[in-house]
C-alpha positions as a Markdown table, in Angstrom:
| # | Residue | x | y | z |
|---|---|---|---|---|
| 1 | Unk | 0.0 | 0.0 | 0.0 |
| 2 | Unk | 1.5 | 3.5 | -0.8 |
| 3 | Unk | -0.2 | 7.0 | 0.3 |
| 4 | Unk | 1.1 | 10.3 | -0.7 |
| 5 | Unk | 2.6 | 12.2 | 2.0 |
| 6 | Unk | 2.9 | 15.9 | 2.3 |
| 7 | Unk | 4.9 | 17.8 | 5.1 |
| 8 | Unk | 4.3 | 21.4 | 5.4 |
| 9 | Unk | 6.4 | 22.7 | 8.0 |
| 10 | Unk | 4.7 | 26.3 | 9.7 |
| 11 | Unk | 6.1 | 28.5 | 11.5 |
| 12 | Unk | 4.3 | 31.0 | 14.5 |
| 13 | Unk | 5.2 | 34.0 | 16.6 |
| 14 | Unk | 7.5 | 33.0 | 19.6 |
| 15 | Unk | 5.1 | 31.7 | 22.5 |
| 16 | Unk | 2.1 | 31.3 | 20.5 |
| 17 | Unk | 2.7 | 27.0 | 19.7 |
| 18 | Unk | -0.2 | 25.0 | 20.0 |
| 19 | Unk | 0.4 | 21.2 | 22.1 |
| 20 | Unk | -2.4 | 19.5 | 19.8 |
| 21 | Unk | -3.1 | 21.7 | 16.3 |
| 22 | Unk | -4.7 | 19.2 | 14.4 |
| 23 | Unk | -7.9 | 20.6 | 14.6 |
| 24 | Unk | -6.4 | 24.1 | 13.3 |
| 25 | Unk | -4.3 | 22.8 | 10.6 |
| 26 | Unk | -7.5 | 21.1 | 9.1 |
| 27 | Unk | -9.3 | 24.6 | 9.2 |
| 28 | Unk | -6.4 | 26.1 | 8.1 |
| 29 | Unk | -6.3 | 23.1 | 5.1 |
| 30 | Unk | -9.8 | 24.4 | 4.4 |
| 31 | Unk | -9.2 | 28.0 | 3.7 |
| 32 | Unk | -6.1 | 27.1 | 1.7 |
| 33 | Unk | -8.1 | 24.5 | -0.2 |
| 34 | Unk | -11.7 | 26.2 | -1.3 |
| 35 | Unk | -11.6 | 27.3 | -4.7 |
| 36 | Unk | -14.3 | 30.0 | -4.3 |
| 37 | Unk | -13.8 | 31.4 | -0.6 |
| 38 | Unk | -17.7 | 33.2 | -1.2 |
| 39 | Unk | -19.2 | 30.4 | -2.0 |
| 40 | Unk | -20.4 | 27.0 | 0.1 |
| 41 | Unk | -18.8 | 23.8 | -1.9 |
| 42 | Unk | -21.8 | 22.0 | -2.9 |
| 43 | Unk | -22.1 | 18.5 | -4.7 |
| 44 | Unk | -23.8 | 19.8 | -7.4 |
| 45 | Unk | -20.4 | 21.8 | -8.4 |
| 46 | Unk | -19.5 | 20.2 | -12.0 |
| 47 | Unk | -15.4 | 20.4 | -11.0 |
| 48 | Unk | -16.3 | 18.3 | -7.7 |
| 49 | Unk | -14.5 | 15.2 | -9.0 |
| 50 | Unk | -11.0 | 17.3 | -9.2 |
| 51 | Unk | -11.5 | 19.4 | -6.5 |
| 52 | Unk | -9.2 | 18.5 | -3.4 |
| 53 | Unk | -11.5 | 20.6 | -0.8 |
| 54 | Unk | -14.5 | 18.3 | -2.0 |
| 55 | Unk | -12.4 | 15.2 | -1.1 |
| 56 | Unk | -10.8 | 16.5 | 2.0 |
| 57 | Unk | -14.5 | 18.3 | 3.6 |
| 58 | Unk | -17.1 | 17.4 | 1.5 |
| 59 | Unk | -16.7 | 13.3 | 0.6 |
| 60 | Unk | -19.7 | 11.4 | 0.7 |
| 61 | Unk | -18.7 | 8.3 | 2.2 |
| 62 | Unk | -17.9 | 8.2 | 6.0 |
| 63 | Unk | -14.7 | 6.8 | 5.4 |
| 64 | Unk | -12.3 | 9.5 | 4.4 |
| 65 | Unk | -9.0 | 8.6 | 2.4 |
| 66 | Unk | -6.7 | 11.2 | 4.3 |
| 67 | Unk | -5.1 | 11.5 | 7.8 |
| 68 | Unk | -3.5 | 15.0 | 9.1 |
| 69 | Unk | -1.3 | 14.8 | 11.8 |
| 70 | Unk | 0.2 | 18.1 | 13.7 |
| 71 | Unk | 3.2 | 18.1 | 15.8 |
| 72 | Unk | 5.0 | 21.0 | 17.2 |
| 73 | Unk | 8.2 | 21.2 | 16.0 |
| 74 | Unk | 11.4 | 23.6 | 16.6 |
| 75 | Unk | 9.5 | 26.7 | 17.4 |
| 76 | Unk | 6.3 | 25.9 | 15.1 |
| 77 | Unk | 4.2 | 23.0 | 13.5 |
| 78 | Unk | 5.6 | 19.9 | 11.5 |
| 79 | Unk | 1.9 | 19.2 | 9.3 |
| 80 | Unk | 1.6 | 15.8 | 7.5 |
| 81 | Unk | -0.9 | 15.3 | 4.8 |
| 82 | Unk | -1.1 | 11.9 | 4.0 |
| 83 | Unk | -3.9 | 10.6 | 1.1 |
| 84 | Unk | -4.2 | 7.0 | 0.0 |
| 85 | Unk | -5.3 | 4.8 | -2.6 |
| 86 | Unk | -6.5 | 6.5 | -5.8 |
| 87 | Unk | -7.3 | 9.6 | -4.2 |
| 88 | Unk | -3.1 | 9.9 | -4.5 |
| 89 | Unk | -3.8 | 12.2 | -7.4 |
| 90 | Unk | -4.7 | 14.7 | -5.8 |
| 91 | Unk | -1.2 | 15.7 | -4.0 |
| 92 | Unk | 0.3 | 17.3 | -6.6 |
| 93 | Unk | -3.1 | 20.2 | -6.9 |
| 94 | Unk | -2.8 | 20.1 | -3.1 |
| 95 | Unk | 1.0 | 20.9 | -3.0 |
| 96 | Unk | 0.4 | 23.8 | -5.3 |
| 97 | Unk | -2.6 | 25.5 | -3.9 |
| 98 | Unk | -0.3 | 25.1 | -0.5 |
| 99 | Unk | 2.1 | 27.0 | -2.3 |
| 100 | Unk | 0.3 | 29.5 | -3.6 |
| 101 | Unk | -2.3 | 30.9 | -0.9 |
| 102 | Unk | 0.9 | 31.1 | 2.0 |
| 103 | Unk | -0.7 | 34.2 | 3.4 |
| 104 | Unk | -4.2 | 33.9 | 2.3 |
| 105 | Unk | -5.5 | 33.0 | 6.1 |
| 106 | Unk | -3.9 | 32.9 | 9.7 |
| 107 | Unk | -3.5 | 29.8 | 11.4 |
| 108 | Unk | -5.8 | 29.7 | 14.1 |
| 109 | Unk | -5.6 | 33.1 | 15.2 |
| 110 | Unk | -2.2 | 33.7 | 14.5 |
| 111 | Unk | -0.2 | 35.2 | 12.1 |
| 112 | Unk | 2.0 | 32.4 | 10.2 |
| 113 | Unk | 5.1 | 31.8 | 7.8 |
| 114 | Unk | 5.5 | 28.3 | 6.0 |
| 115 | Unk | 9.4 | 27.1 | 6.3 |
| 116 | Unk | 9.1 | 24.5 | 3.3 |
| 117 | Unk | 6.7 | 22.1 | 1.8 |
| 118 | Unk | 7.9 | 18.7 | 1.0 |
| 119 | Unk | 5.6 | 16.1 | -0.8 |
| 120 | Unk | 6.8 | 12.1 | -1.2 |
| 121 | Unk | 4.9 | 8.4 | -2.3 |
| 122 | Unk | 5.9 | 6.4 | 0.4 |
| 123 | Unk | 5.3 | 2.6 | 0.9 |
| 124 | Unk | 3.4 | 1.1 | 4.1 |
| 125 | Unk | 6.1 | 0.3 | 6.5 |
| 126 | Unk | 7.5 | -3.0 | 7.7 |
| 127 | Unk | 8.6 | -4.0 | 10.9 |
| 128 | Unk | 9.3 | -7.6 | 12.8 |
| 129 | Unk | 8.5 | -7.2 | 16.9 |
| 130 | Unk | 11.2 | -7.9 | 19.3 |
| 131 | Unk | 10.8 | -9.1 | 23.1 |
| 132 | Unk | 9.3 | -5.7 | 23.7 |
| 133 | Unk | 8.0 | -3.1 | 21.8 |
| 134 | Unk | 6.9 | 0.6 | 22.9 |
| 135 | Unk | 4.0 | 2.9 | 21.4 |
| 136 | Unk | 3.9 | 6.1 | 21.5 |
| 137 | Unk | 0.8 | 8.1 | 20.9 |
| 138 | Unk | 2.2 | 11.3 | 19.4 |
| 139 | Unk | -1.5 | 13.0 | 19.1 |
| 140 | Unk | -4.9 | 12.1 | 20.9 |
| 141 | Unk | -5.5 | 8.7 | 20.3 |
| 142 | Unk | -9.6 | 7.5 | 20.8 |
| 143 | Unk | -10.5 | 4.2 | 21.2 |
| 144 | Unk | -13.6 | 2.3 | 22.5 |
| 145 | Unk | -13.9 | -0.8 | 24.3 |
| 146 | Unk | -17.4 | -1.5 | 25.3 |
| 147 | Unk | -18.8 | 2.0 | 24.6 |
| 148 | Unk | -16.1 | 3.9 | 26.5 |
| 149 | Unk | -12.9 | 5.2 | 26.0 |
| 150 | Unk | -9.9 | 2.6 | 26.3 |
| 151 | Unk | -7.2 | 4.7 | 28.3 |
| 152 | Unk | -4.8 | 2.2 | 28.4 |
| 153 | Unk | -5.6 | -0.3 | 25.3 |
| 154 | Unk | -4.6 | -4.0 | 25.3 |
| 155 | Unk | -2.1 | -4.6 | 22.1 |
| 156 | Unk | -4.8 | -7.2 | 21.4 |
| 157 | Unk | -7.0 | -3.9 | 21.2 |
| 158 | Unk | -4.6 | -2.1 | 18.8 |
| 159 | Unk | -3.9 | -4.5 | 16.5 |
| 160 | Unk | -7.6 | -4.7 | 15.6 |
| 161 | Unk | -7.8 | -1.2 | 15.6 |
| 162 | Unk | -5.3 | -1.2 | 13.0 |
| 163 | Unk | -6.5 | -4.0 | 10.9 |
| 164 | Unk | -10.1 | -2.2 | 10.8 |
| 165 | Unk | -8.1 | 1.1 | 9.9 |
| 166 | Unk | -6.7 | -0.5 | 7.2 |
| 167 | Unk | -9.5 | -2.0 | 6.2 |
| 168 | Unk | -11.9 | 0.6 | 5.6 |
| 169 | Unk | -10.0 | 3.0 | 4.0 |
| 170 | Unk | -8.5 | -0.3 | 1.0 |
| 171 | Unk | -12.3 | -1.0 | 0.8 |
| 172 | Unk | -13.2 | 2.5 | -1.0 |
| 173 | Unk | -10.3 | 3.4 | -2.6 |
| 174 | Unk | -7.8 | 0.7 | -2.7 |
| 175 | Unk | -9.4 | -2.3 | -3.7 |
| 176 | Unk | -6.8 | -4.4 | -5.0 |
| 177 | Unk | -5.2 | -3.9 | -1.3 |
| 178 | Unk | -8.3 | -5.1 | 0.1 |
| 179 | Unk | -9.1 | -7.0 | 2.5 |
| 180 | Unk | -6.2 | -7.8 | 4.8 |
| 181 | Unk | -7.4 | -10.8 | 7.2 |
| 182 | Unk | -5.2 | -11.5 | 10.2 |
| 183 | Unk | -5.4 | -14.9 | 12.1 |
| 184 | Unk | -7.0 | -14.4 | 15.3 |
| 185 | Unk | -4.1 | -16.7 | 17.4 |
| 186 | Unk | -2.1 | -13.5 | 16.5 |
| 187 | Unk | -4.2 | -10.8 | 17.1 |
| 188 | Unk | -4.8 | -12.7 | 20.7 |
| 189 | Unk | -1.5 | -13.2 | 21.6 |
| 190 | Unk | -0.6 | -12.9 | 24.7 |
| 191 | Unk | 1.6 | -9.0 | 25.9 |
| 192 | Unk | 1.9 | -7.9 | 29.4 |
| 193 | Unk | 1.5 | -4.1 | 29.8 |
| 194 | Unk | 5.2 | -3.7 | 31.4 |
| 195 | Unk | 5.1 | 0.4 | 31.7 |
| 196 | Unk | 2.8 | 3.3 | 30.6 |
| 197 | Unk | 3.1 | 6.8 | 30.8 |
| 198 | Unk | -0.6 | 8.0 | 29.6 |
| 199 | Unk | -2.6 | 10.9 | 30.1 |
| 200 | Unk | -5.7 | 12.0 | 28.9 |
| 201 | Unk | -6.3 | 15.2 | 26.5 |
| 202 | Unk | -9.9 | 17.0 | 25.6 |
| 203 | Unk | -10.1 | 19.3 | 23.0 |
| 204 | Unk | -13.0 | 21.3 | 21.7 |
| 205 | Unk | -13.1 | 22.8 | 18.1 |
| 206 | Unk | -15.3 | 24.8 | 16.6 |
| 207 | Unk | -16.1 | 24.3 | 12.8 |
| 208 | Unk | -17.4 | 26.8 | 10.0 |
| 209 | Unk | -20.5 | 26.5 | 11.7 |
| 210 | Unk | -20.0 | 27.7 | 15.0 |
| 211 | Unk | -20.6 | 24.3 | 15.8 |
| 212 | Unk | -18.3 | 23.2 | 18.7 |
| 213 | Unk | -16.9 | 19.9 | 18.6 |
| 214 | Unk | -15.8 | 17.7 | 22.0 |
| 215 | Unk | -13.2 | 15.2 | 21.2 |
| 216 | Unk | -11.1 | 13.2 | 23.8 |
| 217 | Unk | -7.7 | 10.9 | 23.4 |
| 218 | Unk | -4.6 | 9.7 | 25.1 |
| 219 | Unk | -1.1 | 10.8 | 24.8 |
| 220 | Unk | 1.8 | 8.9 | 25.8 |
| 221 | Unk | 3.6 | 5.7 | 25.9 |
| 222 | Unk | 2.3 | 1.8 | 26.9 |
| 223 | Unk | 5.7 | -0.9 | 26.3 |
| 224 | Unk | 4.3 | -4.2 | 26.0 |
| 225 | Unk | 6.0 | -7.6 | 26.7 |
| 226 | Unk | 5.5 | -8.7 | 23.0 |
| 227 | Unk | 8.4 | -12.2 | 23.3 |
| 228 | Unk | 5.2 | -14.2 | 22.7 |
| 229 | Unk | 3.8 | -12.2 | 19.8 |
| 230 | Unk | 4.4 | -12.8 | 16.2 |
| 231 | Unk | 7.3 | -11.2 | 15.1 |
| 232 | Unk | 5.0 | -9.8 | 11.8 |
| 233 | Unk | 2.6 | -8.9 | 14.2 |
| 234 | Unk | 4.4 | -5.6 | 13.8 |
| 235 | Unk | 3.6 | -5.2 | 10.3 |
| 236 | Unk | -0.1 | -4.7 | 11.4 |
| 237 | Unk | 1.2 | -2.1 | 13.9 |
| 238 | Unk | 2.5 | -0.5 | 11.4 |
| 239 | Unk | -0.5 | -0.4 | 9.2 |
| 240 | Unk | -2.2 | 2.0 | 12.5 |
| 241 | Unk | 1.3 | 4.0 | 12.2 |
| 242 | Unk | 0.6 | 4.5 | 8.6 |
| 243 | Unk | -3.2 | 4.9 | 8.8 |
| 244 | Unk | -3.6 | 7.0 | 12.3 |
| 245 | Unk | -6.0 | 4.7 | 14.6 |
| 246 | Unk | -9.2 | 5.4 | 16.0 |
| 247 | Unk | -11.5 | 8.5 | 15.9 |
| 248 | Unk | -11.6 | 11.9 | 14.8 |
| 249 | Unk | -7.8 | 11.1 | 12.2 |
| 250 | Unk | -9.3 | 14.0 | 10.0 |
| 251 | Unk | -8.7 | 15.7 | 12.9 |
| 252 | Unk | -5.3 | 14.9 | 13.7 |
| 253 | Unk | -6.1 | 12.5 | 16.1 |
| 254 | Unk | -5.0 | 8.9 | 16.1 |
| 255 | Unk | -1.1 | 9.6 | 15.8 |
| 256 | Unk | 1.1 | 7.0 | 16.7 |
| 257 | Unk | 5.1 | 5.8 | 16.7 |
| 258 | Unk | 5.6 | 1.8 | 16.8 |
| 259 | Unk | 9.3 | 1.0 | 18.0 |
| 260 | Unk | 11.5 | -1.4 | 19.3 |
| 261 | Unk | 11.6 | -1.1 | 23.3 |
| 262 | Unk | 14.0 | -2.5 | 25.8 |
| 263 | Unk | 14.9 | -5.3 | 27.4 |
| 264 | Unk | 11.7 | -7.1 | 29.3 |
């Protein structure tokens, strides 16, 4: 599986960083995006089909085939962009529309400078587990066990969440990818929690709308004992790594890292 991946690197006035600016990138994304600023993006518009606004706010299905992910970085934002399957084409229009509207809108509320643009096809990742292995949820990650949020998630419970991640977004728009069907001895192996470092983060955004949106996650690390766990087990890991796991990734939730941990 490939996606296109596009880093746009922001910067902002000195003391003015955001912790979690996922939500404000995407908005940001929006005003850089729309073709027509004065008028509402309808599905009626003729040009919908090449139109990368449509596809990032406006696709029909629930399923979307992108992920944004924010990270502060260095004095500002590090922004990934990362669109799969066929939708692929649509990187290059993206790229230059990026390019071209730098100073059209503030981020947020602040006045901003973009450092560099860089845009990349890059392959899923692989990766064989070790005796332990350490996650680290770089942006609010939102899982649900039993209709509440999963604060510290079994592996067992991520590996699904990445094999349903994966799935859903190969189902619309990369079908000869589709599906990927995991044998349930591995997703059930056994991994001890050995450490965890977790905390929980709420953020509300308010869309175009005035409409004010609650959304909740973890940050932080969970090393699991993962000596009985098969060593390709991480190549699903890496498919949630690739994807971004659980709710709200639109939003720049569901970021997470996948690496080797220490000695059990």
């Amino acid at each position: 599986m490939k996606c296109s991946l596009i880093t746009i690197d922001i910067s902002l006035p000195r003391g003015s960083e955001l912790e979690y600016p996922g939500s404000v990138f995407r908005g940001w994304l929006g005003n850089t995006l729309k073709c027509d600023p004065a008028h509402e993006c309808t599905n009626e518009c003729v040009n919908r089909d090449q139109c990368p606004y449509y596809m990032v706010f406006k696709e029909q299905i629930d399923v979307k085939p992108f992920s944004v992910l924010s990270i502060p970085y260095d004095g500002g934002i590090r922004n990934f962009i990362r669109i799969y399957g066929d939708r692929r084409k649509f990187a290059p229009h993206i790229v230059r529309l990026v390019n071209e509207h730098e100073q059209s809108k503030h981020f947020g509320t602040m006045p901003y400078h973009i450092d560099s643009i860089e845009a990349r096809i890059v392959e899923l990742p692989a990766m064989q587990l070790r005796e332990t292995t350490e996650i680290v949820f770089v942006s609010p990650t939102h899982l649900r066990e039993d209709a509440s949020q999963e604060l510290i998630p079994e592996l067992s419970m991520l590996l699904k969440s990445c094999v349903r991640s994966y799935n859903r977004v190969t189902k619309y728009y990369d079908e000869k990818n589709y599906p990927c069907r995991i044998p349930e001895s591995m997703l059930e192996a056994p991994a001890e929690i050995l450490d965890y470092n977790i905390k929980t983060v709420k953020i509300v955004h308010e869309n175009m709308f005035d409409k004010q949106i609650v959304m909740e996650g973890i940050v932080g690390t969970i090393s699991y004992d993962t000596s009985e766990v098969p060593p390709e087990a991480g190549n699903i890991l890496k498919m949630g790594e690739f994807l971004q796991i659980g709710k709200h990734s639109t939003y720049g939730f569901g970021g997470m890292v996948v690496k080797h941990g220490g000695l059990a």
